[in-house]
N, C-alpha and C positions, 0 to 999 in steps of 0.2 A: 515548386520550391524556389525560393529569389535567392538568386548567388550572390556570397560573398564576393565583393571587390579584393578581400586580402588575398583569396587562395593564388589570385593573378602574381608571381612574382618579376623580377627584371628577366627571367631565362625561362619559364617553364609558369605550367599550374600546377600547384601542390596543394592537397585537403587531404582532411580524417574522411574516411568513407566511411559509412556513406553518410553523415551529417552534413559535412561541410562542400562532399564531390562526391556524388551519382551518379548512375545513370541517365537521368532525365537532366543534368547540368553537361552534363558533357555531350547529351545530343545538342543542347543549346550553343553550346561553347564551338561544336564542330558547324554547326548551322550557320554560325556568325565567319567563321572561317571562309566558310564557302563563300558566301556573301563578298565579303573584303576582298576573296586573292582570287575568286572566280577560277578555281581550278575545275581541267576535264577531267583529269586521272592521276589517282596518289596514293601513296603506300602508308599501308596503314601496319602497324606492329605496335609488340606489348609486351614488357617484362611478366616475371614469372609470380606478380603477385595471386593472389586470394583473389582479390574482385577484378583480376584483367580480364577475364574470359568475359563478362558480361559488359562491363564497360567500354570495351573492345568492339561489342555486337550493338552496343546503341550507337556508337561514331559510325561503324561499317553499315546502319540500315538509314542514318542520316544520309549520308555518301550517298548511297544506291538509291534513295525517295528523292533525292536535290536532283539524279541524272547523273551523278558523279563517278567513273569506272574505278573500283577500289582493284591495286594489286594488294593480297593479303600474305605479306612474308611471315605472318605468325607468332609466337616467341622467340626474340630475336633481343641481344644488345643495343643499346642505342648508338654503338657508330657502326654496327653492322645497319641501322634504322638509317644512317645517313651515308652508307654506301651506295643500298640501293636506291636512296633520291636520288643521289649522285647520278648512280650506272644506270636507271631503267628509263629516263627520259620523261618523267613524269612531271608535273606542275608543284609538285609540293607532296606534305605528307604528316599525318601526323603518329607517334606512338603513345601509346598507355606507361606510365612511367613515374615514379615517385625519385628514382634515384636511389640512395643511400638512407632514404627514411625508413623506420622500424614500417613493420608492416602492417598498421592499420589507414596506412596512407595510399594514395593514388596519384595522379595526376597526368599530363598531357604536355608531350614537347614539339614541336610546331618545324616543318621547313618547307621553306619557297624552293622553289628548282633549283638544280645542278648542291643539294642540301644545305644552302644558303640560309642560316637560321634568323629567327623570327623572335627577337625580344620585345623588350618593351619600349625601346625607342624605334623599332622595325613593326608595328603591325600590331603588336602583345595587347597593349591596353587598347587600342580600336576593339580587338575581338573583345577584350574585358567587354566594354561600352555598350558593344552591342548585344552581345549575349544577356546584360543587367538588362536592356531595353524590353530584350522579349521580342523583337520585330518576326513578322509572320514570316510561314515558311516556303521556301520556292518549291513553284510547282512546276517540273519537267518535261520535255514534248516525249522523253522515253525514260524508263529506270536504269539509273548505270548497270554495268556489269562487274561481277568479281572475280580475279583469277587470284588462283594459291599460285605462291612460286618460294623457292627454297633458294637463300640467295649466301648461305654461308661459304659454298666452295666458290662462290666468284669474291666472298670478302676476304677468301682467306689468301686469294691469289693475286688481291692488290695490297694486301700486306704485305708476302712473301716477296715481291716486289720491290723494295726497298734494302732487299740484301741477298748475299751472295749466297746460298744455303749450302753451296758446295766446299764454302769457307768452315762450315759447324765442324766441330767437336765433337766428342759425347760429352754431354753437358747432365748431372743429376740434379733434376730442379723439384722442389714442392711447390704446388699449385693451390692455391688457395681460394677457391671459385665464390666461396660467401653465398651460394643457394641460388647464384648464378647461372649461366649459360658458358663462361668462359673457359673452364675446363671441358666443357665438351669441343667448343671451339679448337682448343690449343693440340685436343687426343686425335682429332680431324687432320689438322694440318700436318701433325705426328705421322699420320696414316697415309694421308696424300702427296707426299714430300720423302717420306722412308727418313725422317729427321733424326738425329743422335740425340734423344734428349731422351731421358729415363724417368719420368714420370713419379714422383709423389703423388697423388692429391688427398686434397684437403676440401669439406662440406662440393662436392662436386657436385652430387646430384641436384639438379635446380629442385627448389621448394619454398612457393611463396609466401610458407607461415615461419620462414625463418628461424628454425628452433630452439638458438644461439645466441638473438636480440638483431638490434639492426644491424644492418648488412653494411657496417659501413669499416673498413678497415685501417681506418685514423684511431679510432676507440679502442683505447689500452685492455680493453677484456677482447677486445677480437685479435690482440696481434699474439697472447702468450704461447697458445696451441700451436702460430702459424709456427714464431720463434725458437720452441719447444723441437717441433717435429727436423726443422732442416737439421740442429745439431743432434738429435736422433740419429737421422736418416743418414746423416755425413754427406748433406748435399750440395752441389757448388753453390747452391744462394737459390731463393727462395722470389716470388712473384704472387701478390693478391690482388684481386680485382673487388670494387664496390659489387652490387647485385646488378646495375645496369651494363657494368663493364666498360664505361669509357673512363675510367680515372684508372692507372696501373703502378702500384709499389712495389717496391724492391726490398730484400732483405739480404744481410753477405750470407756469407760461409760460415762465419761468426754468430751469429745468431742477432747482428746489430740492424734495426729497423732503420732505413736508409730517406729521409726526407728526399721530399721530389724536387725539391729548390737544388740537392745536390745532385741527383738525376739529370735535370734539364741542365748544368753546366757540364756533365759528361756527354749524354747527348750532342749537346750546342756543339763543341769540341770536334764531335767525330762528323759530322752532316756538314761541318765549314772546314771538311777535307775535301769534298767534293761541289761545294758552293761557297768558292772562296768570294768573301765581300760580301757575304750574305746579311741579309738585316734578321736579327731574332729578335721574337716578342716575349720579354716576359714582365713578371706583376710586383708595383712598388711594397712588399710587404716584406720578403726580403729579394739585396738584388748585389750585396758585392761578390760573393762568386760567383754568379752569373756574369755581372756585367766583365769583370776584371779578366775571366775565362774570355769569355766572347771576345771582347778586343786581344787578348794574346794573339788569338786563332785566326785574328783576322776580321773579324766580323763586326756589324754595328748593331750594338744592342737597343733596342729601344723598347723604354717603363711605360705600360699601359694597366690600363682598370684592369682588375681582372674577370670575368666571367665567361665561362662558355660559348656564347653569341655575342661578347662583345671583340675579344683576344680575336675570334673566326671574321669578326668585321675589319677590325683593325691591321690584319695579316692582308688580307686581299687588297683595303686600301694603299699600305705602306710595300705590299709586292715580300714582304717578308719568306724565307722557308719553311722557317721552323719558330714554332710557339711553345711554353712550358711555363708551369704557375707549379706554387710551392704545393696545392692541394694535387699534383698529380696528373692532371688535364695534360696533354702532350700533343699540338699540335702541328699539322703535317702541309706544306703548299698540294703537294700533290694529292691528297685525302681529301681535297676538294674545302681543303684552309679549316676543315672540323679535328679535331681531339679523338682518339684513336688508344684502345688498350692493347694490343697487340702489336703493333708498329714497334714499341718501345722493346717487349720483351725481346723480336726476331732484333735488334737494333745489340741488345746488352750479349744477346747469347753471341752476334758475331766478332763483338769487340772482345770478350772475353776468350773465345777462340783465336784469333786474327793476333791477337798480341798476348795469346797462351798467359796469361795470366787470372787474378781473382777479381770481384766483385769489391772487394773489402781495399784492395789495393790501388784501384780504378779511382775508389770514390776519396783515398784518401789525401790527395791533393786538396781537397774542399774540407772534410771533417777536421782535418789536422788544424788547420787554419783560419776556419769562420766555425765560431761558438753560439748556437741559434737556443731559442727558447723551446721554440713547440710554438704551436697557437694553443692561447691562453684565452677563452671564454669567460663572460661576465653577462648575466641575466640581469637587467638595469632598464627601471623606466627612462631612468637619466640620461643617456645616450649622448644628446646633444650639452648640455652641464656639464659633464665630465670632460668630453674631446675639448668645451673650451677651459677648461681649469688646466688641463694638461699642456696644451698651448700657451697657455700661461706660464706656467712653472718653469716649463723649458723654452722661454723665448729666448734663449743666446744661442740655440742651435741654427743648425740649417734646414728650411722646415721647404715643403711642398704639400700638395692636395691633392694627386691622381685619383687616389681612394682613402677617401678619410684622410688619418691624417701622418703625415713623415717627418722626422726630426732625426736628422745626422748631427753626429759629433765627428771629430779625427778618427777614435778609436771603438765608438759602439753608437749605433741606431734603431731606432725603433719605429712601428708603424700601429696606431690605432685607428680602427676602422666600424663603421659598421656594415652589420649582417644582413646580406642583401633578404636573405629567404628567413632568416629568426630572426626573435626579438634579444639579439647578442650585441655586447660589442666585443673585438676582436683583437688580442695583442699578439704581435709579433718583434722580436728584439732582438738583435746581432750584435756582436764583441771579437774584439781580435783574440781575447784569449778568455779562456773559461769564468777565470775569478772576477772578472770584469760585467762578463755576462750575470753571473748570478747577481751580484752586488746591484748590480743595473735593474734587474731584473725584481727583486725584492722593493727596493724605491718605487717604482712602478707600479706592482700590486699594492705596494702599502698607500699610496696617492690614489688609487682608483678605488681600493675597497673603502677606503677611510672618508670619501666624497661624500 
């Protein structure tokens, strides 16, 4: 079968299985891997889709035919996938993994040692290259070997790691696992810890035919039930995870679905209690509460691209603590500079204990204050037409290019961009007060749909 060059995106491989990603492309793809990073031994895991079990066994017999010793951590989250790079000493690794995509998709996310990820300006399109070429296969002086190991109670005890747990409350949380592994995660450290928290959940049991739609917890049909069940339940505020579990949202007590851009300035806040002068990473799309929090606290903010493997490049170079992007991503110096779903949770439960107050209360220094859109998607061949018309129109502003594209005024700004992994482009819009934003907010779509 000849692989598509598209399924390669900037962070990961993503395809429809099996037309566009296989079994026999993803032995390809792990063959070109070896090749390029010449690893001895690496960990291999897989979300809980439909075709991970098989597509799982054509990378793992790649591995063992090249000479390559697989540790197999099994179904696992993908930053539990970059714990164990991290913790076991091994040369790299890759997992079976789509993400957030509905479930006829698959794909493969990549790390070099110590879980140092692997995009497309690190490594990503060599493996594309080579894997398109088809180059023959190495032949070994022995066949590696596979060990199982079960690596959740050492992830859960470099999370817990990060906070005082003797500071908890009894906290009543809904958990929202999306067909997940995360609520098994969270009932674990429940158990291993004797933690206050009183458990809701919500689609816990993992199930990779997803029977809900895509597992993705930005999408207004996945958050009603989440929203629905916490003011049922009467619970302090609510938590869902994507299906791979490293992006984590919050919801209050209120039943109000909490953006991660106003997360990572609560976050940012509490972490530059204890790393005063600290430099945070976050993403031009939106950034005056972050930036405006971060310097109060102390700290210096700095606006980078945003993605997965690039925020984890940019942290390690710039010596950063702490990273956060408005999709959720929350990353950690100590986590080995990767993005982490549980870090945040043990993070919210102790500040809400610690200074005996709500969710809703926390975040509202930011809601109060900064008037956000939502990301607003546009299915468009025109992509590059559009970004310049819009540059156009508002050339009196203050513009920038980190990602796509940024235009500040005094009082409301915007960011359009496009979509690294779809064929989208991307709006994001800020305002100091509501009526501003929408007002703002309508000119916008009515200039792009009208292009």
């Amino acid at each position: 079968m000849n692989i598509k060059a598209s399924i390669f995106k900037s962070y990961d491989v993503r395809g429809i299985y099996p037309t566009e990603f296989n079994e026999e492309v993803a032995g390809k793809i792990t063959q070109a891997f070896i090749k390029i990073f010449k690893p001895k031994k690496v960990v291999l895991g897989r979300d809980v889709r439909e075709s991970g079990e098989s597509l799982f066994n054509a990378c793992k017999l790649v591995f063992v035919n090249s000479g390559v010793d697989v540790i197999d951590i099994g179904i696992v989250s993908t930053d539990m996938f970059y714990y164990a790079v991290g913790s076991l000493g091994v040369d790299g690794g890759i997992t079976i993994s789509a993400s957030h995509n509905p479930r006829e998709w698959n794909g493969m996310n990549f790390c070099k040692s110590n879980a140092e990820p692997i995009s497309s300006q690190t490594g990503l399109f060599d493996i594309r290259d080579l894997a398109i070429k088809n180059s023959s296969v190495i032949k070994p002086q022995r066949p590696g070997t596979i060990e199982k190991k079960d690596v959740m109670e050492g992830f859960i005890k470099k999370a817990i790691s990060f906070v005082d747990v003797t500071s908890f409350s009894h906290k009543k949380v809904v958990a929202n696992g999306n067909f997940g592994v995360d609520v098994l995660i969270l009932k674990k450290a429940i158990e291993m810890y004797n933690l206050p928290i009183e458990l809701v959940p919500l689609n816990d049991k993992p199930d990779g035919t997803f029977p809900k739609g895509p597992p993705n917890p930005l999408l207004s049909e996945n958050r009603k039930e989440f929203l629905d069940l916490i003011l049922e339940s009467h619970a302090d505020f609510g938590v869902s995870w994507d299906a791979d579990g490293d992006r984590c949202f919050f919801a209050d007590e209120k039943g109000n679905f909490i953006e991660g851009y106003f997360i990572t300035a609560v976050l940012a806040k509490e972490i530059l209690l204890k790393h005063k002068g600290g430099r945070i990473i976050i993403d031009p799309r939106l950034i005056w509460a972050t930036t405006e929090e971060i310097k109060n606290s102390g700290g210096i903010p700095i606006i980078s691209k945003p993605g997965m493997t690039i925020i984890a490049d940019r942290m390690k170079k710039e010596g950063a603590i702490f990273g956060g992007e408005m999709s959720s991503h929350f990353y950690f110096k100590e986590n080995y500079y990767r993005d982490n779903g549980i870090i945040p949770l043990f993070l919210i439960i102790e500040m809400l204990s610690k200074y005996n107050t709500t969710l809703s209360a926390l975040t509202y220094p930011y809601t109060s204050k900064y008037f956000i859109s939502g990301e607003i998607n546009f299915e468009t061949e025109k992509k590059d037409e559009i970004l310049e018309a819009i540059e156009k129109k508002y050339s009196d502003g203050k513009k920038e290019f980190i990602d796509g594209l940024s235009i500040e005024y005094k009082d409301w700004r915007f960011n359009l961009r496009k979509s690294n992994t779809e064929n989208l482009l991307r709006l994001n819009l800020e305002a100091r007060t509501q009526s501003l934003m929408e007002e703002k907010k309508s000119e916008l779509l009515t200039a792009i749909q009208n292009f």
